[in-house]
C-alpha positions in Angstrom: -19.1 -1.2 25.9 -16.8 -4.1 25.2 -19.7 -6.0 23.9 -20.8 -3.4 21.7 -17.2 -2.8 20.3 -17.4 -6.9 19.5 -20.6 -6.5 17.6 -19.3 -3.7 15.6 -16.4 -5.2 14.4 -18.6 -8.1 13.7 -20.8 -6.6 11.8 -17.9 -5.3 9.2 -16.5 -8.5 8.5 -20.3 -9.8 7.7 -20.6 -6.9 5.7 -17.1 -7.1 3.7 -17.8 -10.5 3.3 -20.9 -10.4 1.9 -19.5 -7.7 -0.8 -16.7 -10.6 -1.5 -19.2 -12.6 -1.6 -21.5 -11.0 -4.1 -19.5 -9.1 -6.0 -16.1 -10.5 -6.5 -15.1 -9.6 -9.9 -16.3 -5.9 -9.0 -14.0 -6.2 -5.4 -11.2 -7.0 -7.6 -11.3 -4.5 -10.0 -12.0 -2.2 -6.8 -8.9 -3.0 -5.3 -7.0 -3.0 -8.5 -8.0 0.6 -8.7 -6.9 1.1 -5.4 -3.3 0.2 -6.1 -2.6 2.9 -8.3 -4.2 5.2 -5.3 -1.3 7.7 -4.1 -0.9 6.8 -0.4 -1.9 10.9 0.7 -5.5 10.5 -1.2 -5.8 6.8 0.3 -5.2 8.2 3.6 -7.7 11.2 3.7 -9.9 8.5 2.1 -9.4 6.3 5.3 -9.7 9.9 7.4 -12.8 10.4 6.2 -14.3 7.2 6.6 -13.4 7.1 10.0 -15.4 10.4 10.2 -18.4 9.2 8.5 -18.6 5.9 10.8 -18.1 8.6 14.3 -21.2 10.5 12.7 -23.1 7.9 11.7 -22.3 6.0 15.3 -23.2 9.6 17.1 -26.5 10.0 15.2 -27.6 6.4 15.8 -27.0 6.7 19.9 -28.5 10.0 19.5 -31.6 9.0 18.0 -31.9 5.5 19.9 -32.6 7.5 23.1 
């Protein structure tokens, strides 16, 4: 589990990083954007990416059986 947890986390900073590292004008502009983001709709944002990643997680152990 621990391991699996390691790999994970991982595998998001590869996959920031290779956004950075493809497209940094575009992650800029992006996180310029997300300045001017009220902190309520940033949050449910975050909340619902959370969500996503659980479902997307649950369907992948699902199917992998």
């Amino acid at each position: 589990m621990l391991a699996e947890l390691g790999v994970a986390i991982g595998l998001v900073f590869i996959l920031e990083g290779l956004c950075y590292a493809l497209f940094p004008d575009s992650m800029k502009r992006m996180l310029e954007l997300f300045r001017h983001f009220p902190s309520d709709k940033l949050r449910w944002l975050g909340i619902l990416a959370m969500l996503t990643g659980a479902v997307v997680v649950w369907l992948v152990k699902f199917f992998s059986r």
